[in-house]
N, C-alpha and C positions, 0 to 999 in steps of 0.2 A: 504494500500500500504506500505511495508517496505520500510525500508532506503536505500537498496542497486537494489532497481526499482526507486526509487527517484533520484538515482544519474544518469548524464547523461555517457552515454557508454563511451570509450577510442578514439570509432572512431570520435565522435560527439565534444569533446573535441578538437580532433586534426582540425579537420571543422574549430571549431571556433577561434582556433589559427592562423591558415593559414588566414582566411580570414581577422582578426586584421591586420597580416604580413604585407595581401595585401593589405587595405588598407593606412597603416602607408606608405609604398613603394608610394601609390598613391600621398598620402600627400607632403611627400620627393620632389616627381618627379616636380607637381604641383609647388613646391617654385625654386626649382633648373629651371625651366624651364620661372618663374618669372623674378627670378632674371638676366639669361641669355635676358630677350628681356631689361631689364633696360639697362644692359648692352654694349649691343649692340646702343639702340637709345640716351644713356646718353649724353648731351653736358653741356656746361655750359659757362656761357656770355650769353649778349646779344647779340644775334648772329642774329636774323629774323630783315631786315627793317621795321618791324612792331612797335618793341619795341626800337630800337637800335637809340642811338645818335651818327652819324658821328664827331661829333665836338670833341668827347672827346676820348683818347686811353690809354688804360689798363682800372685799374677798382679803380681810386683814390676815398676815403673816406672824407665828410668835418664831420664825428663825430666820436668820442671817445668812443669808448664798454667795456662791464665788463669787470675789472681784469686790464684793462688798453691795452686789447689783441689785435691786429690786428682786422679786420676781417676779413681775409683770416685763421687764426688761431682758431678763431671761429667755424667756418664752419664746419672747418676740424674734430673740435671733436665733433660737435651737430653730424653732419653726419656720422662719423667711431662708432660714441656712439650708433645711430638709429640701423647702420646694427648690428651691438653686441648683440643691448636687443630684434631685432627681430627676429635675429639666436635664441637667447636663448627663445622667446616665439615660437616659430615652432617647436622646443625641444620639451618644456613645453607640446606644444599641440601634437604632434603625441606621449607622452608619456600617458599622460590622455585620447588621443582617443583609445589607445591601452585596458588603465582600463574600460573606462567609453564609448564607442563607441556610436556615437552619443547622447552626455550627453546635454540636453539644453541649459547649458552655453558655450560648443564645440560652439554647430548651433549658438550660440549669435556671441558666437567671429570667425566667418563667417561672420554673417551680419555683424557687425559692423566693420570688412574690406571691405567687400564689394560696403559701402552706399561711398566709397573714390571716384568713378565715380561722385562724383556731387561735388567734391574738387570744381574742376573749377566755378559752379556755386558759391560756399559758398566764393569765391575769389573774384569772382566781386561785390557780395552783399553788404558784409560791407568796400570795401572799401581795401584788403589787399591785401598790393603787396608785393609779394617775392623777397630776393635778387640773383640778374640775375646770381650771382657769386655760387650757388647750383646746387647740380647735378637735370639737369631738362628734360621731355621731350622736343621734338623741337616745338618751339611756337605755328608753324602754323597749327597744327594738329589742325580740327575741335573743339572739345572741348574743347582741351588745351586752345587753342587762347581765350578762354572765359576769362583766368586769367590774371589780367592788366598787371603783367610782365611774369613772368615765371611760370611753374607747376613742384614743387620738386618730387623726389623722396621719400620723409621723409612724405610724408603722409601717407605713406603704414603703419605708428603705429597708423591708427583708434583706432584699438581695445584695446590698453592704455590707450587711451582717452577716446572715448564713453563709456567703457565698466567697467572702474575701479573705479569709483565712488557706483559703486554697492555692491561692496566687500564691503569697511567701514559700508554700509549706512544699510545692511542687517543685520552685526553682532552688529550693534548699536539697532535697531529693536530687534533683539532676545533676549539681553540683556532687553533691556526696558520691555517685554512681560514677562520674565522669574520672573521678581520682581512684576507684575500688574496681577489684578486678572482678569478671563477671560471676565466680562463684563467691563473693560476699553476701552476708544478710539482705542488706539493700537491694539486691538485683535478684536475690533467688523468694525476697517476699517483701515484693514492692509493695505492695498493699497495707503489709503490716507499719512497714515505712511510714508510709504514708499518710497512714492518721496516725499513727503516734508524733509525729510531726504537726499535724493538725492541728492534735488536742494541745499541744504546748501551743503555737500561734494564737487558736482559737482564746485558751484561756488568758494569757494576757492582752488580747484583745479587748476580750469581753471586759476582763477585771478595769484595763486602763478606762475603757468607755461608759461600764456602768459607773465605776466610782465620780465618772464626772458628774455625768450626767444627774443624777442623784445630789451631788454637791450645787446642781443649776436649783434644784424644785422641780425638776421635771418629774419626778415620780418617787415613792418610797416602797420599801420591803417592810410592812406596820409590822410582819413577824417574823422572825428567823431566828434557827440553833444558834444560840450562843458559841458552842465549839464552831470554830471556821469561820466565824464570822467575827467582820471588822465593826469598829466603832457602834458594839454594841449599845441598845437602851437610846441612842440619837436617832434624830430622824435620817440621818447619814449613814443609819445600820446597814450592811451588804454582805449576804449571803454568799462570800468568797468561794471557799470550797466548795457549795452546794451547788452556783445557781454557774459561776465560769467554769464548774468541771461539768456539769449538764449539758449546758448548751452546748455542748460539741460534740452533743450525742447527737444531732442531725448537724452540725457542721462538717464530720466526719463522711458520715454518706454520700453527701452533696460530693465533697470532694473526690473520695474512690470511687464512683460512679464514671468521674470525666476521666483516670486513669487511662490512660494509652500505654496497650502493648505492643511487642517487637511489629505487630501486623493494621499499627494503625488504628485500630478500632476500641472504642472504648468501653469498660466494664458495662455499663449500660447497654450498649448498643449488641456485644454479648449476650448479656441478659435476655434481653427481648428477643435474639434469633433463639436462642436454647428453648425459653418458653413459648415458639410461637405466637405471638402477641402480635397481630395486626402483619400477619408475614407479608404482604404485599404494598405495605408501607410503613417501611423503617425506620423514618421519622415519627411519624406518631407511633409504634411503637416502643420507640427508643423515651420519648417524652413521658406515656404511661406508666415506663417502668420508675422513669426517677420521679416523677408525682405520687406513685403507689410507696414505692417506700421514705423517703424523705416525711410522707405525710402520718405515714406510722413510725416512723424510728421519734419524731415531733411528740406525735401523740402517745404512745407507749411507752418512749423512755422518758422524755423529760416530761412530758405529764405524769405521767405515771411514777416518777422518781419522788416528784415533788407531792402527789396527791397522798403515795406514805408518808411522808413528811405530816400532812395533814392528818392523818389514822391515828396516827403515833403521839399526837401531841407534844411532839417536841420544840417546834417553835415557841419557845415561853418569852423570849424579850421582843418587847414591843417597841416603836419609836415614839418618843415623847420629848417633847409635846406635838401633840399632832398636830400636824404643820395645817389642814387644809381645814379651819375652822366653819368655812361655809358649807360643808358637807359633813353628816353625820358621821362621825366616829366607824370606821370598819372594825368592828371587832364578832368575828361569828363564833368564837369559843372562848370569849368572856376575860381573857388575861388584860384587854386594856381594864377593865371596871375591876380589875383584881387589883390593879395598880395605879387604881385611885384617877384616873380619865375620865372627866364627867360627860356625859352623852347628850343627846342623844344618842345612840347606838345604830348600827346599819348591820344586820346578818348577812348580803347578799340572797342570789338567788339557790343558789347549792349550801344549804349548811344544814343540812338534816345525814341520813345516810351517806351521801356523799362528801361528807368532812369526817366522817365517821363518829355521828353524834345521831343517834336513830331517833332523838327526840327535841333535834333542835338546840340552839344556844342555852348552855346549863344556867342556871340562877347561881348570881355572883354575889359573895357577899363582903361591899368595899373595905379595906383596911381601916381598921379603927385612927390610925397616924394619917392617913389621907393617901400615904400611897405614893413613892415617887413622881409619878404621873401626876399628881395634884397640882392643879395654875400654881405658881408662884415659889414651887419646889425646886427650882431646876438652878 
């Protein structure tokens, strides 16, 4: 066959221009159409009787955030910062699907927006309440309601999160292999590598990003194990060990899934020929397979890690004083009112069987001393 039967025709070129075009347009439309329903349903406050404390008006602060900043100033740039770096990654990406049209790290950083549907779960598990003062859905929306205060908008940058611990952890891997001869650990169990790799990246990711974040107002952990856990009893408290050695229970997946072997092709894409899964397109079978597990290694492990956490009652320290006074007290197993936090009280919507309480929030009865927690203790 010569070179110029090898090339494809001018018309076949132009096909496959157009249809880039069209899907880059599709992309576009999809985010623009996003961003329009946030838009539309965005509030902010505690605004649902669900959450909301009648007793208090506006949204005064009893603690002191980085820089020394408001936290209404805070907010304002976590939040104007998110929509910025998430224009700039829907860029990013309808410019690489343009190159690379359905490239397996495209379908990754899919799913790993995608798996944002179970936000609300991963909110009430460990314990983390949002500040009411984000732009958020409205409370009482079935799933939302799942989250002890509010559901931000700003969780729509999964894919910075899950997905970017992989980048380091892969060119640190190639590095490693490039110096080691090919019967080494590294090349004869790439895999194992490779999230072990991860999980170091991922956690001091996590660690450095939540500890800020946390230190902005943007959100607390009202309960967490005292063992592994930092600046206990403040509203700054952060489930160290618990919550940066978790999350890389799907940061892990996400990554060995893109894994390319000696032939190219990646653990995923693997996956789905083995299981036959949509054999006559490989693509969306390839996509299914990292959506199907990503979305259970999510809900299994790190739900599930943290929901024992929850059986167990071991979360006993609380942060205090509780930073978000316009909103009822989260307390669904009673240790703020044990520790002298005056309420109203907010159980959420799971705290019967599923906190591992068959009868509901126990009856607390306050400390005779008022209770660490007590206004003006601190």
């Amino acid at each position: 066959m010569t070179s110029e039967q090898e090339k494809p025709s001018a018309d076949t070129v132009a096909e496959q221009r157009r249809t880039r075009t069209l899907g880059s347009a599709v992309w576009v439309i999809v985010a623009l159409a996003v961003l329009a329903v946030i838009a539309y349903y965005a509030r902010t406050g505690a605004v649902s009787d669900r959450i909301r404390n009648p007793q208090v008006s506006g949204a005064p602060r009893p603690v002191q955030y980085l820089f020394g900043w408001s936290s209404s100033t805070c907010l304002t740039v976590i939040q104007i910062g998110t929509v910025l770096a998430m224009l700039l990654v829907i860029a990013a990406f309808v410019i690489a699907w343009r190159r690379h049209p359905a490239h397996p790290v495209l379908l990754m950083a899919i799913v790993t927006t995608l798996i944002v549907w179970q936000d609300p779960l991963m909110n009430w598990a460990p314990y983390a309440v949002y500040n009411p003062q984000l732009w958020h859905w409205p409370e009482d929306w079935p799933l939302v309601s799942l989250s002890p205060t509010v559901e931000p908008f700003i969780v729509f940058g999964y894919v910075m999160f899950y997905l970017g611990p992989y980048f380091p952890a892969v060119w640190i891997l190639r590095k490693i292999q490039a110096g080691k001869p090919v019967d080494s650990f590294t090349w004869r169990h790439p895999l194992i590598s490779l999230a072990g790799l991860i999980l170091v990246c991922g956690f001091v990711f996590d660690a450095f990003l939540e500890i800020s974040a946390i230190r902005t107002g943007l959100y607390i952990y009202d309960q967490v194990i005292p063992f592994g856990s930092l600046f206990t009893g403040t509203p700054f408290q952060f489930p160290l060990l618990w919550e940066s050695l978790s999350v890389t229970f799907a940061m892990i997946p996400a990554g060995v899934l893109l894994y390319r072997d000696d032939t190219g092709r990646t653990v995923a894409e693997k996956l789905a020929q083995r299981a036959r899964i949509f054999v006559g397109r490989p693509v969306l079978g390839t996509f299914v397979v990292m959506f199907i597990i990503l979305n259970a290694a999510y809900f299994f492990a790190y739900g599930g890690w943290f929901t024992a956490i929850k059986w167990t009652r071991t979360a006993t320290s609380v942060a205090c004083p509780w930073p978000y006074p316009e909103a009822k007290v989260y307390d669904p197993q009673g240790f703020y009112e044990k520790n002298g936090q005056p309420g109203p009280y907010a159980v959420g919507i799971w705290s019967t069987w599923m906190t591992g309480q068959p009868h509901g929030r126990p009856d607390v009865q306050p400390p005779a001393d008022g209770g660490r927690c007590r206004p003006g203790n601190g």
